[in-house]
N, CA, C and O atoms as a MOPAC input file, in Angstrom:
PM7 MOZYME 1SCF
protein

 N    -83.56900 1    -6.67200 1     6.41900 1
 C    -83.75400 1    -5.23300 1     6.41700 1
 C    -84.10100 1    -4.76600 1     7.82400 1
 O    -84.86200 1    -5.43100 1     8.52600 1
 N    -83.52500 1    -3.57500 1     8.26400 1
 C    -83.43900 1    -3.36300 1     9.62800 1
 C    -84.49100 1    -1.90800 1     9.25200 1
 O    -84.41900 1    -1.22100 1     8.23300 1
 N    -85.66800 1    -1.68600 1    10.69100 1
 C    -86.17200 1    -0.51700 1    10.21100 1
 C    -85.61200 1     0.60200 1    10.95500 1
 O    -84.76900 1     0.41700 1    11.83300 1
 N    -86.13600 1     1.99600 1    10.57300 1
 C    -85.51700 1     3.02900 1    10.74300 1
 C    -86.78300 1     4.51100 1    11.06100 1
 O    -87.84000 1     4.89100 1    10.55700 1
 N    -85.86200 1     4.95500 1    12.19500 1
 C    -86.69000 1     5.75900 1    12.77000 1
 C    -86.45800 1     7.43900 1    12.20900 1
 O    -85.39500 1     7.77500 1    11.68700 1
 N    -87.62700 1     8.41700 1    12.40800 1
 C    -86.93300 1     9.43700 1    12.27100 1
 C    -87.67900 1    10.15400 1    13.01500 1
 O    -88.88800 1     9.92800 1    13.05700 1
 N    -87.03500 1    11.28300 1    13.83800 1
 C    -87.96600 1    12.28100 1    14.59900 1
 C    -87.68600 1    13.52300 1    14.31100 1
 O    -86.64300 1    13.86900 1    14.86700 1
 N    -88.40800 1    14.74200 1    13.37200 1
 C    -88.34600 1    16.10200 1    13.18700 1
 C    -89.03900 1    16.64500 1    14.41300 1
 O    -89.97400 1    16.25200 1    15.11000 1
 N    -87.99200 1    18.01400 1    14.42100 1
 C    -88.78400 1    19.38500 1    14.93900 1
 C    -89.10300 1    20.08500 1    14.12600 1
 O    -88.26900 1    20.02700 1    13.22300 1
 N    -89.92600 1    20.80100 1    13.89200 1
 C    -90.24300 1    22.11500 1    13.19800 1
 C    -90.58200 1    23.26700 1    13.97100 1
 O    -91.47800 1    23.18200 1    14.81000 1
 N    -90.05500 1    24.17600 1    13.80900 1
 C    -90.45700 1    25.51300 1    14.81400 1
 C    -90.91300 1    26.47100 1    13.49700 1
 O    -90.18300 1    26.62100 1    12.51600 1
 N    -92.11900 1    27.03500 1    13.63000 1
 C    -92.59400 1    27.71300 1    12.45800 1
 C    -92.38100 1    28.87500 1    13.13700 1
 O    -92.11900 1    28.86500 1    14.34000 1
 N    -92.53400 1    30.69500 1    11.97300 1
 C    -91.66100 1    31.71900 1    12.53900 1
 C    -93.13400 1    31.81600 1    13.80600 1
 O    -94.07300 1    31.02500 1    13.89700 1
 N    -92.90600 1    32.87800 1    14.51600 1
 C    -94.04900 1    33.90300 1    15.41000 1
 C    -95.42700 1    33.95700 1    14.46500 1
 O    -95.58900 1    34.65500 1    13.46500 1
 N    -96.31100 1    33.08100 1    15.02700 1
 C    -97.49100 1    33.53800 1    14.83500 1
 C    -97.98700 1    32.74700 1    13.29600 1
 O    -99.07300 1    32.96500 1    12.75800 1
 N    -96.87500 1    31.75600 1    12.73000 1
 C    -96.73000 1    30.88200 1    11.60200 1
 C    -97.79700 1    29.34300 1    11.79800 1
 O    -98.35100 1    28.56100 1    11.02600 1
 N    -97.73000 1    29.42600 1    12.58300 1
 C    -97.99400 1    27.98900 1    13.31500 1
 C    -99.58500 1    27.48100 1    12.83300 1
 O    -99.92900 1    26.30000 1    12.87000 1
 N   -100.33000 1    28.42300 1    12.45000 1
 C   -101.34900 1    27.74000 1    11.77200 1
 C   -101.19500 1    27.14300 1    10.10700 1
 O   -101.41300 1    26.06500 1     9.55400 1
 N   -100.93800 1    27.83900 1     9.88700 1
 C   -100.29800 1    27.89200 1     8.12400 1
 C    -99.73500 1    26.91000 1     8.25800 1
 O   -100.38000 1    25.93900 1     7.86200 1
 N    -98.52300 1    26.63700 1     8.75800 1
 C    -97.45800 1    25.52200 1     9.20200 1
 C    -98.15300 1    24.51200 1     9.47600 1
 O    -97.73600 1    23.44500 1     9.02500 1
 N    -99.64500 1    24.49600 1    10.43300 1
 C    -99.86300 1    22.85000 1    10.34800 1
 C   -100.73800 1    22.35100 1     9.13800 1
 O   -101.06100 1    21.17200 1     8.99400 1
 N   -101.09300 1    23.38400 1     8.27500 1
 C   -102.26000 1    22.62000 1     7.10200 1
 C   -100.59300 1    22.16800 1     6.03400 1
 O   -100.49900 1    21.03700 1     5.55700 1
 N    -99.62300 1    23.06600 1     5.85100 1
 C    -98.79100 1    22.06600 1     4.99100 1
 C    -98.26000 1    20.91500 1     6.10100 1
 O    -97.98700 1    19.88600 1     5.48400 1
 N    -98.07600 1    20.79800 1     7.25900 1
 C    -97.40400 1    19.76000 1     7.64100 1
 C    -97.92700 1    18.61100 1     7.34800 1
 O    -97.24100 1    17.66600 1     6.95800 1
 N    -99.65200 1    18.54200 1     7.55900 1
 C   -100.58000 1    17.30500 1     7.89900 1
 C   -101.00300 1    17.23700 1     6.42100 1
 O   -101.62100 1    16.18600 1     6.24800 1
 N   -100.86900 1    18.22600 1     4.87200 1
 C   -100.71300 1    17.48800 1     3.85000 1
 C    -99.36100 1    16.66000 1     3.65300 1
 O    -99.38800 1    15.61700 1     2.99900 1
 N    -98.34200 1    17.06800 1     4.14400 1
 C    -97.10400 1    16.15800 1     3.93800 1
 C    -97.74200 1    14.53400 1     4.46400 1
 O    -98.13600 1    13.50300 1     3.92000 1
 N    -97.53500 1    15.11700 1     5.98700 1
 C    -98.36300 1    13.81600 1     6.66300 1
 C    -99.42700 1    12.75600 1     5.60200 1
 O    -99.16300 1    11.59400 1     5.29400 1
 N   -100.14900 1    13.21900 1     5.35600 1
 C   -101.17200 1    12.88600 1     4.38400 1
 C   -100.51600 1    11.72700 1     3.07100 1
 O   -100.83200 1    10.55200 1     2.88600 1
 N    -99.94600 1    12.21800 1     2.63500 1
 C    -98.86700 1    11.94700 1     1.36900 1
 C    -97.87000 1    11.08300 1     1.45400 1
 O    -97.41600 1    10.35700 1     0.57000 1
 N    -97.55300 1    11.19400 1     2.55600 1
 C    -96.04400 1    10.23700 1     2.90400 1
 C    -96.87200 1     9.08600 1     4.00000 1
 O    -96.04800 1     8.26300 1     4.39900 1
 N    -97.78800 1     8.92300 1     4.37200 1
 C    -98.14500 1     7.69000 1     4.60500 1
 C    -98.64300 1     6.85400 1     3.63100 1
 O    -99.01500 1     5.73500 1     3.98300 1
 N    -98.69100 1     7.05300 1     2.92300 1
 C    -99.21600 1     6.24400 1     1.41100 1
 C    -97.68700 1     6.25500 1     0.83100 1
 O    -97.88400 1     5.79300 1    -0.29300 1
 N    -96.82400 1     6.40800 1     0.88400 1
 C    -95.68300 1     5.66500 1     0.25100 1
 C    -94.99000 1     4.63200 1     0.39900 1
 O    -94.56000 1     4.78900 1     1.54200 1
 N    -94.65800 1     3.85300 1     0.09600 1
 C    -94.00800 1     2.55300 1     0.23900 1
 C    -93.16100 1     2.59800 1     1.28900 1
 O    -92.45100 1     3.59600 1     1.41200 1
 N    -93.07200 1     1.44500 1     2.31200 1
 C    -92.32400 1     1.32700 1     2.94700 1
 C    -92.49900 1     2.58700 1     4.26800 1
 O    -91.52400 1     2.87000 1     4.96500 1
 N    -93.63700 1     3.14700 1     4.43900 1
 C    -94.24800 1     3.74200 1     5.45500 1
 C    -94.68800 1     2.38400 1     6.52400 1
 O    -95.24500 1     1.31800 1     6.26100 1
 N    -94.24900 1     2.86100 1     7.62000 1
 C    -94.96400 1     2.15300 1     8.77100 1
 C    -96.05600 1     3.21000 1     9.83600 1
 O    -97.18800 1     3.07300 1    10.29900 1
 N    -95.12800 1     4.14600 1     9.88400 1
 C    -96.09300 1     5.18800 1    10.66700 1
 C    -95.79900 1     6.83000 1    10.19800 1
 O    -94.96800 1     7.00700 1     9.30700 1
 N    -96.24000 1     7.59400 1    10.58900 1
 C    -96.16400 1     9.23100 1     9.93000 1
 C    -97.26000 1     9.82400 1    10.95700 1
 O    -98.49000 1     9.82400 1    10.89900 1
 N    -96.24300 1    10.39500 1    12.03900 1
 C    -97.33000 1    11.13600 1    12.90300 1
 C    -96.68300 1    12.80100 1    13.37300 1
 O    -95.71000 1    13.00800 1    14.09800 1
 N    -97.68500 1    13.97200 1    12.61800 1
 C    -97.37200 1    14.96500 1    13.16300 1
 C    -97.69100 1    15.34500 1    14.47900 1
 O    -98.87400 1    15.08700 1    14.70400 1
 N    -97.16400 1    15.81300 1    15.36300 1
 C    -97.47400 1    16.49000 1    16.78300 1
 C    -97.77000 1    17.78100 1    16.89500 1
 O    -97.40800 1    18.27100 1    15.82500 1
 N    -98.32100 1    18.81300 1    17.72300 1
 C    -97.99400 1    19.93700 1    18.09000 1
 C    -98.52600 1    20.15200 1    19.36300 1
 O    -99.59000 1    19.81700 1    19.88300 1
 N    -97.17300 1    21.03200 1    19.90500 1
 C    -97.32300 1    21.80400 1    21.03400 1
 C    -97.90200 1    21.75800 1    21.47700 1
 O    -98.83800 1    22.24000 1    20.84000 1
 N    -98.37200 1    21.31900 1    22.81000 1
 C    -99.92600 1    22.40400 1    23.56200 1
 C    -99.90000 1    23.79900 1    23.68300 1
 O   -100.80700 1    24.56900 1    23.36900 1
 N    -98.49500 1    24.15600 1    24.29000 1
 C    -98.65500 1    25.25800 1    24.55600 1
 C    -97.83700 1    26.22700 1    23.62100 1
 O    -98.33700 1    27.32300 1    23.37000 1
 N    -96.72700 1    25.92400 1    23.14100 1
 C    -95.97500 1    26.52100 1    22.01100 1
 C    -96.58200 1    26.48200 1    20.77900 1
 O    -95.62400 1    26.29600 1    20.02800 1
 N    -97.61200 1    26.54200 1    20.06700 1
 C    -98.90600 1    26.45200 1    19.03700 1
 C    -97.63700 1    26.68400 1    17.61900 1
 O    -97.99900 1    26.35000 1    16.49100 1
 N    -96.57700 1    27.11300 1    17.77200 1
 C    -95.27300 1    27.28800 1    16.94400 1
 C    -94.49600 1    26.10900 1    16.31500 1
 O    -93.79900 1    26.15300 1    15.30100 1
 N    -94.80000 1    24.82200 1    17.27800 1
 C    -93.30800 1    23.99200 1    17.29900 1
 C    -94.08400 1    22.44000 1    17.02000 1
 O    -94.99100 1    21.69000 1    17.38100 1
 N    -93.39500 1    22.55600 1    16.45100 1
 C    -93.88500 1    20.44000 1    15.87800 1
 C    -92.97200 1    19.76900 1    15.64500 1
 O    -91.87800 1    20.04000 1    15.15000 1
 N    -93.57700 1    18.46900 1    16.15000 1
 C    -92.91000 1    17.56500 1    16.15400 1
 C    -93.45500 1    16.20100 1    14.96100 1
 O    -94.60600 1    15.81900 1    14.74800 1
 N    -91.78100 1    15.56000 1    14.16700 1
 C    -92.56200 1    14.61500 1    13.44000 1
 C    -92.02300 1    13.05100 1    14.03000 1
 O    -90.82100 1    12.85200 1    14.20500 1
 N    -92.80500 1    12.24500 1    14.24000 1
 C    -92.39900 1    11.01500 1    14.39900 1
 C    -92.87100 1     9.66500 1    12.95300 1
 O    -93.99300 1     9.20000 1    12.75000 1
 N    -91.63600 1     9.36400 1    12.21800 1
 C    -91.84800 1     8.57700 1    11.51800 1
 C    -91.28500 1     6.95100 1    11.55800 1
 O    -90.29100 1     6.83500 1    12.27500 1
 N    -91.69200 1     5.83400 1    10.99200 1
 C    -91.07000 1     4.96900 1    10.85300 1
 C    -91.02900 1     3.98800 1     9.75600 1
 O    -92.01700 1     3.26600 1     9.61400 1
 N    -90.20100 1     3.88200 1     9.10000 1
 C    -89.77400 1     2.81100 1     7.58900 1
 C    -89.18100 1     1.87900 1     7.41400 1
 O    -88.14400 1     1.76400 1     8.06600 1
 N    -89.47900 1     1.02600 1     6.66700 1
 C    -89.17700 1    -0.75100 1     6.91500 1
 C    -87.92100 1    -0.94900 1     6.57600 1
 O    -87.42000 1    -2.07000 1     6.49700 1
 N    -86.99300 1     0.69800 1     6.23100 1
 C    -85.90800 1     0.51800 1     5.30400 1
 C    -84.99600 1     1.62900 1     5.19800 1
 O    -85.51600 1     2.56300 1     4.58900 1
 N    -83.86700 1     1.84300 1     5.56400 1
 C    -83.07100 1     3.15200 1     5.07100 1
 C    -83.11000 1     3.60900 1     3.28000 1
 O    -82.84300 1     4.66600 1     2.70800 1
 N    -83.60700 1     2.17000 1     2.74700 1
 C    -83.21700 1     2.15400 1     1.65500 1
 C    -85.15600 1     3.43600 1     1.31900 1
 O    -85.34500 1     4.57400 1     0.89000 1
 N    -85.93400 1     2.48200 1     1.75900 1
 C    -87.02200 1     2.92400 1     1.68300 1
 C    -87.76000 1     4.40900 1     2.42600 1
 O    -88.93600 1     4.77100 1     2.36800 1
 N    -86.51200 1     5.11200 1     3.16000 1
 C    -86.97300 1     6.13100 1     4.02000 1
 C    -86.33800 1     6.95100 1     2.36000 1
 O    -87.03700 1     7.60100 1     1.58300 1
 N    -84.91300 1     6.65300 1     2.22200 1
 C    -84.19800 1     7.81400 1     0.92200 1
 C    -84.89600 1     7.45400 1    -0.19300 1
 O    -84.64500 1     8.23800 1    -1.10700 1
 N    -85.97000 1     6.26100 1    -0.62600 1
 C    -87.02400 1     6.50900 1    -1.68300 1
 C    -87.81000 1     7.78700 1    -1.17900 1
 O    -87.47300 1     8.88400 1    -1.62400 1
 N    -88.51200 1     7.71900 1    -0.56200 1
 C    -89.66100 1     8.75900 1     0.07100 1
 C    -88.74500 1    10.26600 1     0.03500 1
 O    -89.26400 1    11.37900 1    -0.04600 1
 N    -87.30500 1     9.99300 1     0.11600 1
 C    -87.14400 1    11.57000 1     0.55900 1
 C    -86.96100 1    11.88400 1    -0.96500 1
 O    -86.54800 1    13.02700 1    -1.16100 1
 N    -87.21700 1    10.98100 1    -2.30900 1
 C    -86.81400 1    11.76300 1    -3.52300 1
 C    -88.09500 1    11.93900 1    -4.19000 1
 O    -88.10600 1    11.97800 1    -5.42100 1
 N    -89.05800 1    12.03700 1    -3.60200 1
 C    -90.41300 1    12.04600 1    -4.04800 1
 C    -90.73600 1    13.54100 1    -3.98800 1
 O    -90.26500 1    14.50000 1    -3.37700 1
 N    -92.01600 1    13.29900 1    -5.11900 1
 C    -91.67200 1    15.18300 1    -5.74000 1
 C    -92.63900 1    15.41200 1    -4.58700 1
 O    -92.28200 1    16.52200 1    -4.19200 1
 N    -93.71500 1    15.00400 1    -3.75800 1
 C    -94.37600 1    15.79200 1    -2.83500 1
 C    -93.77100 1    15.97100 1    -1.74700 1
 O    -94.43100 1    16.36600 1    -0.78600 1
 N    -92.16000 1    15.69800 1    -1.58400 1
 C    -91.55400 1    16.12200 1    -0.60400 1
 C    -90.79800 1    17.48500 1    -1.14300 1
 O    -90.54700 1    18.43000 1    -0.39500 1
 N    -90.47700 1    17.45300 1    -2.52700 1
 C    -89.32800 1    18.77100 1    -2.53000 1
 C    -90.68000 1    19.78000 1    -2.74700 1
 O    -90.58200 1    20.77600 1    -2.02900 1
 N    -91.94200 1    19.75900 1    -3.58300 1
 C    -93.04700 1    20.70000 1    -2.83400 1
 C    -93.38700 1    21.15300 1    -1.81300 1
 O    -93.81500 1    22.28800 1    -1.60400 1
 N    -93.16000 1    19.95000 1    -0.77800 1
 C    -93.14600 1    20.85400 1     0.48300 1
 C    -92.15100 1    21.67000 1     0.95300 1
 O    -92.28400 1    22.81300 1     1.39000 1
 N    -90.84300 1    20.83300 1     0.80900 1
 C    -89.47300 1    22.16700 1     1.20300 1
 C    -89.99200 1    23.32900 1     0.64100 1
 O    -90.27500 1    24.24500 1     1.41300 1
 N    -90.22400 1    23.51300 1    -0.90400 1
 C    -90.56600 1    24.93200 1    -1.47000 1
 C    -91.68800 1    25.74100 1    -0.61600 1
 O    -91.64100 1    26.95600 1    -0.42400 1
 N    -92.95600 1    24.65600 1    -0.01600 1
 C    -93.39900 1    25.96900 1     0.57800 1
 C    -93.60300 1    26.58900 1     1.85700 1
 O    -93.85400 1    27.76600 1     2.11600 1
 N    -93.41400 1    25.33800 1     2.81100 1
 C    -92.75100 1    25.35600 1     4.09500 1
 C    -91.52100 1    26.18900 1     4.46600 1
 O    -91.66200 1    26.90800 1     5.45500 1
 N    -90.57300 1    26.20900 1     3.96300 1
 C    -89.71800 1    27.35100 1     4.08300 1
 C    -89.87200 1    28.79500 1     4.48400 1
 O    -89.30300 1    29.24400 1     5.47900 1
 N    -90.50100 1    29.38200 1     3.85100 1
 C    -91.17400 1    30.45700 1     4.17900 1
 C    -91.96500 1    30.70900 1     5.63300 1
 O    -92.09300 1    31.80700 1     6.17400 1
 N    -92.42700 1    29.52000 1     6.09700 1
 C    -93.11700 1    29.17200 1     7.37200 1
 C    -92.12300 1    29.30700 1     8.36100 1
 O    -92.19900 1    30.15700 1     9.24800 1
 N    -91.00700 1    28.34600 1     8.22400 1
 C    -90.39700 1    28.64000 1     9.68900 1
 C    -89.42000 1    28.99700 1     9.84300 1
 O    -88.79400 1    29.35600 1     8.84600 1
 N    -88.87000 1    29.07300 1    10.99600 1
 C    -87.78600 1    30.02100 1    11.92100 1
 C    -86.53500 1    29.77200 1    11.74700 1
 O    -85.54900 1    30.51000 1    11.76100 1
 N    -86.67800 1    28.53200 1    11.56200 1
 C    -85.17400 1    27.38400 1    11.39000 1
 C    -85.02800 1    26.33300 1    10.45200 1
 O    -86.12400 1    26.00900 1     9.99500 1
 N    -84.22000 1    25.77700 1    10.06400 1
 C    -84.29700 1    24.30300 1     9.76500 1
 C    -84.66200 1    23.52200 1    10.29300 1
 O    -84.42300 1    23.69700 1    11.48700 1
 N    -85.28000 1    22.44400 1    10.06900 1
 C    -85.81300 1    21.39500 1    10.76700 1
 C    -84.91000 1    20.61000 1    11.18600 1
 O    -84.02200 1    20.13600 1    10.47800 1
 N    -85.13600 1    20.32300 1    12.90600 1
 C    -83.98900 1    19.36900 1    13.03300 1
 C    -84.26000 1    17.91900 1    13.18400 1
 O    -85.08500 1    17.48900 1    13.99000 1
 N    -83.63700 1    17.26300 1    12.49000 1
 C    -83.68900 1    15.85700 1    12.06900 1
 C    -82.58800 1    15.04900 1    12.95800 1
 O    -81.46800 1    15.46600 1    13.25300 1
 N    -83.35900 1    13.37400 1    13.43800 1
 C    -82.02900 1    13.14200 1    13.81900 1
 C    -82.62900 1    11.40400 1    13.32600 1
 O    -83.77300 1    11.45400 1    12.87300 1
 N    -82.13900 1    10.24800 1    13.35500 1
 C    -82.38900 1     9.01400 1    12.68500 1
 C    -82.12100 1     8.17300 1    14.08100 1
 O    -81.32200 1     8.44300 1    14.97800 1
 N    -82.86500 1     7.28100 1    13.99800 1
 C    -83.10700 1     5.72300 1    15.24400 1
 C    -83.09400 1     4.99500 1    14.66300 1
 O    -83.52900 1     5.16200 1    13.52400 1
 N    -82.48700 1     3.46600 1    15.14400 1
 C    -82.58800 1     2.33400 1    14.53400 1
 C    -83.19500 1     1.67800 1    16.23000 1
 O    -83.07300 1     2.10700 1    17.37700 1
 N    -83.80600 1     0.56600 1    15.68200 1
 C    -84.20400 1    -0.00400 1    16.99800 1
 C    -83.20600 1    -0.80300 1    17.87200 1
 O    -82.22200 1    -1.35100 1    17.37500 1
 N    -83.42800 1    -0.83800 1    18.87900 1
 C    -82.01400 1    -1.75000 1    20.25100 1
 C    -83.38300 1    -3.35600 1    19.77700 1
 O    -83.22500 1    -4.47000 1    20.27700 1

């Protein structure tokens, strides 16, 4: 099993960015206790107090698409949405 990286942005709308980090860091919270978690770290901005960043890592592609069918993830889409500006952009790493 090869592991697998993932790094989100989140840009929450103008002035969102507090709201935006108490659901981010319950996600955070939640998804490090799932199987096949290695790490789950939210970031934010210094100076853009708007924009976050997620850095995750899982022992498993198989084990990252468990975690993404977990109901405290489609809770968060439902209420995060409302928070930000954009879609989150997602992109996937495997290690060299």
């Amino acid at each position: 099993m090869e592991s697998i990286s993932v790094h989100v942005l989140f840009e929450a709308r103008p002035g969102s960015g507090n709201a935006a980090e108490k659901v981010l860091v319950q996600l955070q919270e939640c998804s490090r206790k799932d199987p096949g978690c290695l790490q789950y770290d939210m970031h934010r901005h210094p100076e853009n107090r708007d924009q976050f960043m997620l850095f995750e890592r899982w022992e498993s592609r198989e084990m990252l698409d468990a975690h993404l069918k977990l109901a405290h993830l489609a809770e968060f889409e439902n209420v995060v949405k409302d928070l930000l500006a954009r879609e989150p952009q997602i992109s996937f790493w495997q290690p060299v």
